[in-house]
C-alpha positions in Angstrom: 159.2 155.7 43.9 158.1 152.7 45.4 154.8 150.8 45.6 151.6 152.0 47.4 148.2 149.9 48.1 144.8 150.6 48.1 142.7 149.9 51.3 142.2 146.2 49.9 145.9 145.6 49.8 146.1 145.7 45.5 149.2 146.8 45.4 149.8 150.2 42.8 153.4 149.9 40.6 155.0 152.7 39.4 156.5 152.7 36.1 159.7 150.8 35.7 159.1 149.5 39.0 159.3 145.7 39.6 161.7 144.4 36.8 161.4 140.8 36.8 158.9 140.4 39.4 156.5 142.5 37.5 154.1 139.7 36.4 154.1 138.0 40.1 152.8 140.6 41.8 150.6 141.3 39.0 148.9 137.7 39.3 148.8 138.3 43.3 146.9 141.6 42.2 144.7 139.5 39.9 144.1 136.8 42.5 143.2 139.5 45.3 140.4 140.8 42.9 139.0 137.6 42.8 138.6 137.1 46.6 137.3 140.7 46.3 134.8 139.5 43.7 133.9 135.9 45.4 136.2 134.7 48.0 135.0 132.9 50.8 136.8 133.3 54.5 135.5 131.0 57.0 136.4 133.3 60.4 136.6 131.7 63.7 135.7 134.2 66.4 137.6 135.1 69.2 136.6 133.8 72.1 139.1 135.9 74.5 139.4 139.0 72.7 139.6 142.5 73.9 136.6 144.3 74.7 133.7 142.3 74.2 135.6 139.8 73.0 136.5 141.7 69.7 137.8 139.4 66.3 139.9 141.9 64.2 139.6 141.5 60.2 143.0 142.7 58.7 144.2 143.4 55.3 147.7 142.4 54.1 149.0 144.7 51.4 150.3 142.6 48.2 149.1 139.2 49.5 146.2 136.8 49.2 146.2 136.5 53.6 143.8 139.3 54.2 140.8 138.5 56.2 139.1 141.7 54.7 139.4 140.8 51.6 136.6 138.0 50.9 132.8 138.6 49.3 131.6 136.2 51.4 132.3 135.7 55.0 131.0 133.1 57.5 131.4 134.1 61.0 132.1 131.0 63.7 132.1 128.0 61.4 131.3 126.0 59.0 129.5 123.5 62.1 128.2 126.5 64.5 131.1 127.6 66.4 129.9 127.6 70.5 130.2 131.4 71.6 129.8 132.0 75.2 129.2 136.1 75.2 128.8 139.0 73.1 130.9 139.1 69.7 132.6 142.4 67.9 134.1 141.5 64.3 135.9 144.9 63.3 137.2 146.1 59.7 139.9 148.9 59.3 138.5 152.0 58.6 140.1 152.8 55.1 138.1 149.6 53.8 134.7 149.9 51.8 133.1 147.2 50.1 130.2 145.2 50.2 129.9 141.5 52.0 127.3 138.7 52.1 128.0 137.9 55.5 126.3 134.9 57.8 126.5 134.7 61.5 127.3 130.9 61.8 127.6 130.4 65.9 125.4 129.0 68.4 124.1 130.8 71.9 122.3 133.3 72.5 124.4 136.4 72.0 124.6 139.2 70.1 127.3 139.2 66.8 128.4 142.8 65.7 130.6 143.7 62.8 131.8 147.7 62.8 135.0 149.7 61.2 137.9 149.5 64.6 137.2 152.9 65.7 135.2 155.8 65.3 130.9 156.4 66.0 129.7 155.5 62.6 126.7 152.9 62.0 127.2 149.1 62.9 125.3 146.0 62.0 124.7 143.4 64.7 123.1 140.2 64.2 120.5 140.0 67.4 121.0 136.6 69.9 118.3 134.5 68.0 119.4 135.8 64.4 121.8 133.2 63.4 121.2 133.8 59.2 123.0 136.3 55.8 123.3 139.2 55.7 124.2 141.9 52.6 126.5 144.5 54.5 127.5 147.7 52.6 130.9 149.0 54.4 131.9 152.8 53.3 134.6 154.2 54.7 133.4 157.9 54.1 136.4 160.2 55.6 138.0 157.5 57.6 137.4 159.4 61.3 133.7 157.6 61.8 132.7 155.3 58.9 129.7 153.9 58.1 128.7 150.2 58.1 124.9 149.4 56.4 122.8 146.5 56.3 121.4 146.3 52.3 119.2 143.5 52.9 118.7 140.9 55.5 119.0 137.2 53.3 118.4 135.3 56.2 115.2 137.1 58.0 113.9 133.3 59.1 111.8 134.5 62.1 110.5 131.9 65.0 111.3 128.1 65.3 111.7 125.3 63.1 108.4 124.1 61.1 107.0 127.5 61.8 105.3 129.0 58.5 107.3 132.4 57.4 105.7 135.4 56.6 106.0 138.7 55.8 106.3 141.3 58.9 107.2 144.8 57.7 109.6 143.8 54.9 111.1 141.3 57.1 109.9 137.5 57.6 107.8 137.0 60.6 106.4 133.5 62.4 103.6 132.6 64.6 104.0 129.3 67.2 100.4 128.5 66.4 100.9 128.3 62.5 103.3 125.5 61.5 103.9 122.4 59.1 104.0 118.9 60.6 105.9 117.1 57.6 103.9 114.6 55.5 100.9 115.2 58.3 99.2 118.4 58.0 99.3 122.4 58.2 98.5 123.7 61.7 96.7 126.3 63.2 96.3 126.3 66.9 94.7 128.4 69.8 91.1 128.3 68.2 92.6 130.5 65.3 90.3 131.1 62.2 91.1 130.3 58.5 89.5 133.5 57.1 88.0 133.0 53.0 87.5 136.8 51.9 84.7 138.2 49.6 85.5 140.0 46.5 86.6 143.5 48.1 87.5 141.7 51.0 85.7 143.8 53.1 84.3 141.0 55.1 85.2 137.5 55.1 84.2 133.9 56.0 86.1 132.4 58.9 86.7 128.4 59.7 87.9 127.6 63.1 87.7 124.9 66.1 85.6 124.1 68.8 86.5 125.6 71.8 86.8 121.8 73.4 87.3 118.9 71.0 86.0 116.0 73.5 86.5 113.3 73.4 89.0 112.9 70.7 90.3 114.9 67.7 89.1 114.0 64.3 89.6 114.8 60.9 86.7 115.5 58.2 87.1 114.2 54.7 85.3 115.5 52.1 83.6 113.8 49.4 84.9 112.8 46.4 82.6 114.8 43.9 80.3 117.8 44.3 77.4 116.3 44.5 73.2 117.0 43.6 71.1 120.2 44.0 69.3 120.2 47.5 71.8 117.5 49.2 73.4 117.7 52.2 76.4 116.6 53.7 76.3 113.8 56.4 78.7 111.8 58.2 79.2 108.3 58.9 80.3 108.4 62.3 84.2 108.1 61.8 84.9 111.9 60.0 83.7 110.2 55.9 81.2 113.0 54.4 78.7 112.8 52.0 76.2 113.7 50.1 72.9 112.7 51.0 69.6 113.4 50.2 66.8 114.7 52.5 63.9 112.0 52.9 60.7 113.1 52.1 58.0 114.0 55.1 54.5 114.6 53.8 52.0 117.5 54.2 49.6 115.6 56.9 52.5 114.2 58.5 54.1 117.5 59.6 50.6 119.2 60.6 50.9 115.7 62.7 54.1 116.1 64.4 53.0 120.4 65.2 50.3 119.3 66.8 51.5 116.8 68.6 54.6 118.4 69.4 53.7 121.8 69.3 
């Protein structure tokens, strides 16, 4: 009886098979588990494919030259690879295992990765999304398999110096919050920087002018915290401090009512 192979291309001996190549194609098994366990394909895409301009992933049973085969896979290259349309990356459909996959081109177009035929589920990296992914591929009964997104690795949302945050399990950005390196932390349109209370059910809010004229400026604060009953004043350039109220006697502001009242 000869030889068979798993979807992954180990190849299965049968006993007394092999003699004197045995331990070869043992090693090759051996090696093919370790792509399977942290190989690293770097897979230029096709640029004039069929389809959408498909790139096929094959696996080559009893050998080390499967593109299938690899834990980690970077799609395009290891400089951005220049696509110029829509990309399909397709799997056979006997193959399951799980990928840390990045989509490493430039352009705005879409990168999906899906079994060669059949309706099952894809995963498709959208025009802006150019990060990892964790990609579960189960092959179920081999007529439409399954392709799933664990986690997205990348998620990095919005442009560069934008501040990430969390948007429904995913990492979101604003264009009016962003870091200007060794400068400051930005927050732009008249947005508010909002201190909450205990329960936060209400909150204290900082934010700019509507019209900074004539300039912008920057407040400093002062260096220590201060006396009981100061104030803060300003020396004309942005400097606070603490200062302390002069005193205005009794007769003196029964004075100023009447005069001014």
């Amino acid at each position: 009886m000869a030889s068979s192979y798993t979807p992954l291309g180990v190849e299965l001996m049968v006993t007394g098979e092999n003699a004197g190549t045995w331990g070869t194609k043992t090693n090759t098994n051996l090696q093919i588990f370790e792509q399977l366990l942290g190989g690293y394909n770097v897979q230029t895409l096709n640029a004039a494919g069929s389809g959408a301009n498909t790139t096929t992933l094959d696996v080559d049973d009893g050998a080390l030259t499967g593109t299938a085969c690899q834990r980690v896979i970077l799609l395009g290259a290891e400089s951005a690879q220049a696509i110029t349309g829509n990309k399909i990356v397709t799997i056979p459909n006997d193959v399951e295992n799980f990928y840390f996959i990045k989509n490493n081109t430039s352009g705005a177009y879409t990168v999906q990765f899906k079994y060669a035929t059949g309706s099952g589920d894809s995963v498709t990296w959208a025009t802006t999304d150019k990060g990892w992914k964790i990609i579960y591929a189960t092959a179920n009964d081999g007529t439409n398999p399954d392709i799933a997104e664990v986690s997205n690795l990348t998620g990095v949302a919005g442009s560069n110096t934008q501040i990430q945050y969390n948007d429904s399990g995913a990492f979101g950005a604003d264009a009016d919050l962003y870091w200007t390196a060794g400068t400051s932390l930005n927050i732009d349109s008249q947005k508010e920087l909002r201190l909450g209370d205990s329960d936060d059910s209400a909150y204290v809010g900082l934010r700019s002018h509507a019209t900074i004229s004539p300039a912008s400026y920057t407040l400093t604060m002062p260096a220590a915290t201060g006396s009981s009953n100061q104030y803060l004043k300003t020396d004309g350039s942005g400097n606070l401090s603490w200062a302390t109220a002069s005193g205005i006697s009794m007769g003196k502001a029964i004075a100023a009512a009447i005069v001014f009242g």
